[in-house]
N, C-alpha and C positions, 0 to 999 in steps of 0.2 A: 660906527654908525650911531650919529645921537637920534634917542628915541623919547617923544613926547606921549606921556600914558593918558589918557583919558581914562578916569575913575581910578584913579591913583590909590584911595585911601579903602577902598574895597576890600574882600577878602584873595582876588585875585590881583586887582592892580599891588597890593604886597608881597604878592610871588614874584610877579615880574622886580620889584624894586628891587627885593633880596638877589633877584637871580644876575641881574646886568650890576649890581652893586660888586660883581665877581667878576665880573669884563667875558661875560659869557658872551661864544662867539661874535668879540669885539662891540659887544652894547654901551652905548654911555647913555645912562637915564639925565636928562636935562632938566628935566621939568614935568608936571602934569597938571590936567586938570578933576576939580573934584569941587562940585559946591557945597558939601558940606564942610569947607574949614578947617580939614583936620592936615597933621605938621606929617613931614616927608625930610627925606633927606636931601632934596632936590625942590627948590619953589615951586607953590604949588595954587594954581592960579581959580578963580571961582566961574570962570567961563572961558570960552575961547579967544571972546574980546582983548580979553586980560593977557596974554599970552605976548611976552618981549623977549622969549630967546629964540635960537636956531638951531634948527632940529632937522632930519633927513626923512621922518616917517612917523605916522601917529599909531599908536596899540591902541585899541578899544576894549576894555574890559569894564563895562561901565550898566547902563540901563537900555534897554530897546528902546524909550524913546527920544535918549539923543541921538538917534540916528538925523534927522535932518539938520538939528544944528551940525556935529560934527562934517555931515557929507559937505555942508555949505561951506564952511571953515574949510576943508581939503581941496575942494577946488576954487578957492580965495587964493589962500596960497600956493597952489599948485605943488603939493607934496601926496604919495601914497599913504595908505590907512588898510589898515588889518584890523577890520571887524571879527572878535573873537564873543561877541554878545549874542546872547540865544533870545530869541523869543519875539520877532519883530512881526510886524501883523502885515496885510497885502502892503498896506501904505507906504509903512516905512522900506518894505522890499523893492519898490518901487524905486525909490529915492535913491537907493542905496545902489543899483542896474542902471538909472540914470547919473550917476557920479562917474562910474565905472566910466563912461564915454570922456570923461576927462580926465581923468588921474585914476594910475595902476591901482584897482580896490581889493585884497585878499580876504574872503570872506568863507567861515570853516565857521558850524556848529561845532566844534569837537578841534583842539589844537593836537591832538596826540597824533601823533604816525601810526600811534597802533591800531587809533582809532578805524583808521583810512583804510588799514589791511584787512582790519574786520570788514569793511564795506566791499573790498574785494571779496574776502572766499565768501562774503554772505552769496554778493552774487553767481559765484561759480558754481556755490552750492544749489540755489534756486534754481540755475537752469540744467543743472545734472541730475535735476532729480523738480522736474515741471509739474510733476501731479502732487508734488510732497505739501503738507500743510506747514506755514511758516508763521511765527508767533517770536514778539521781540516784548522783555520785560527788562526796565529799565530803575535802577535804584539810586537815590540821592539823598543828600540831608535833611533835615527835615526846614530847612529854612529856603529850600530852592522856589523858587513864585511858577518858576513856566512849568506844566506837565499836557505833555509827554514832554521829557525833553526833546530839547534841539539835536540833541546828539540821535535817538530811537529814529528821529522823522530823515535824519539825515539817511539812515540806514534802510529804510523802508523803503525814501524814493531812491535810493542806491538798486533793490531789492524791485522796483518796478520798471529800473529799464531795464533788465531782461524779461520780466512779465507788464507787458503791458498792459493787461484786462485787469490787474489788481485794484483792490482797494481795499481803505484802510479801516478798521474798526478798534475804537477806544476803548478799552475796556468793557464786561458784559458783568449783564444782571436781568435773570426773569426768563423767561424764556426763548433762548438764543442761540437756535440751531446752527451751527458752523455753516455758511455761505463758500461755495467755490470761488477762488480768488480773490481771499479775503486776506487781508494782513491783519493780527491782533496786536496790537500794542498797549501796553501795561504800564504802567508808574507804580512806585514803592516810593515812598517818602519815611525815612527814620531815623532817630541819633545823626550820628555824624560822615556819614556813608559819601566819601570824595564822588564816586563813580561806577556803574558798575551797566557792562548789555549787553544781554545777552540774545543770541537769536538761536531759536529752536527750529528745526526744518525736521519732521515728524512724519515717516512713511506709515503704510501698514503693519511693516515689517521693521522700521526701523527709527532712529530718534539720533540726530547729529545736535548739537549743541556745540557752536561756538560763543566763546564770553572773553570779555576784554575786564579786567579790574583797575581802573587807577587806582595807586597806592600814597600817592601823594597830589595837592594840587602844582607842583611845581612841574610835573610834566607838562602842564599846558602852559606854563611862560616857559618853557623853554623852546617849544613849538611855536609860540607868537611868538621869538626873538628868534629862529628859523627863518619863519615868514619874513620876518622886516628885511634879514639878510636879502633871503630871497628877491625881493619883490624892488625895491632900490634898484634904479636903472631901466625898471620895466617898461613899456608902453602900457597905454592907459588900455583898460579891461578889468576883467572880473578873472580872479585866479582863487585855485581852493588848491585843499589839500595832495588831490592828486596830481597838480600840476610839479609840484613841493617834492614829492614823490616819485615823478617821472623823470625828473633833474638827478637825483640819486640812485636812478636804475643802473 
């Protein structure tokens, strides 16, 4: 499958290079886009305009807000696109649910499988334990822009369909009595910290802690070169992680 990277020259479009540079599950990197200029082992073009080879699927590891140019460019050419970019506001959500009606669009705050599992037992845990207080703290480098991350909000509204009365509360300070059906969520920004969330589900009696650690970032291009497999041939819709997941049950 050739795969065209959007933000190629990133911290993460370099995972992805290294990683299909291996012919991981049959990737051949063609090309990417990146407008700041910088060299690839594959042409590396300064917009989508720019773009003269042939590819079967686009990876997004890039900025939230090329989401409209990229969606526009996707359904131009009528190819899928696996948004793996965090932090997109109503706007670009929008845009991105509207592409989906034309071309198959994979879209995951979080590329890890593990990730996804944590999104399972958080939920199983929530609802086997409805009265339990739940509290999700989330750690990253100190050069991440979006907080909370995308990955914590992913697991929260994970964590709200089986509690549907919930809601979410960013961080506290002053005073800030615990609200029933409150989710807390937390950022930690420091050094070089790949990944790390946890969710706490806290009885009277008792304290469950599940935690997910990435150890590297190349978990997550191996997971977006997953996805591309995946998603190639699809019908046009919106597909995430658990869909990914359900195919390998």
């Amino acid at each position: 499958m050739k795969i065209l990277l959007n933000g190629i020259c990133g911290r993460m479009g370099r995972e992805v290079e290294k990683l299909a540079l291996t012919g991981y599950r049959g990737a051949e990197l063609v090309g990417g886009v990146d407008p700041s200029g910088g060299a690839a082992s594959v042409p590396v073009f300064p917009d989508f305009d720019a773009v003269d080879v042939e590819f079967d699927c686009i990876v997004d590891f890039s900025f939230h807000t090329s989401a409209p140019a990229l969606c526009e460019y996707a359904k131009k050419v009528g190819k899928p696109v696996i948004i793996a970019t965090t932090g997109h506001n109503d706007g670009e959500n929008e845009i991105i649910k509207e592409t989906a009606k034309s071309v198959p669009v994979f879209k995951s705050a979080n590329m890890s499988l593990g990730i996804a599992l944590l999104a399972e037992l958080a939920k199983t845990a929530a609802k086997t334990f409805p009265e339990a207080d739940i509290e999700i703290i989330e750690k990253h480098h100190n050069r991440k822009a979006d907080a909370p991350s995308g990955t914590a909000l992913l697991l929260a509204n994970a964590i709200k369909k089986v509690r549907e009365k919930a809601f979410f509360v960013f961080g506290r300070s002053g005073q800030c009595k615990r609200q029933e059906d409150e989710i807390g969520i937390h950022a930690i920004r420091m050094g070089n910290i790949v990944g790390e969330h946890e969710v706490i589900i806290g009885t009277d009696t008792q304290t469950i802690t599940l935690k997910h650690e990435a150890a590297s970032r190349s978990l997550f291009a191996e997971g977006a070169i997953a996805a591309a497999e995946f998603i190639i041939g699809r019908e046009a819709g919106m597909y995430d992680m658990n869909d990914l997941i359900a195919l390998n049950a």
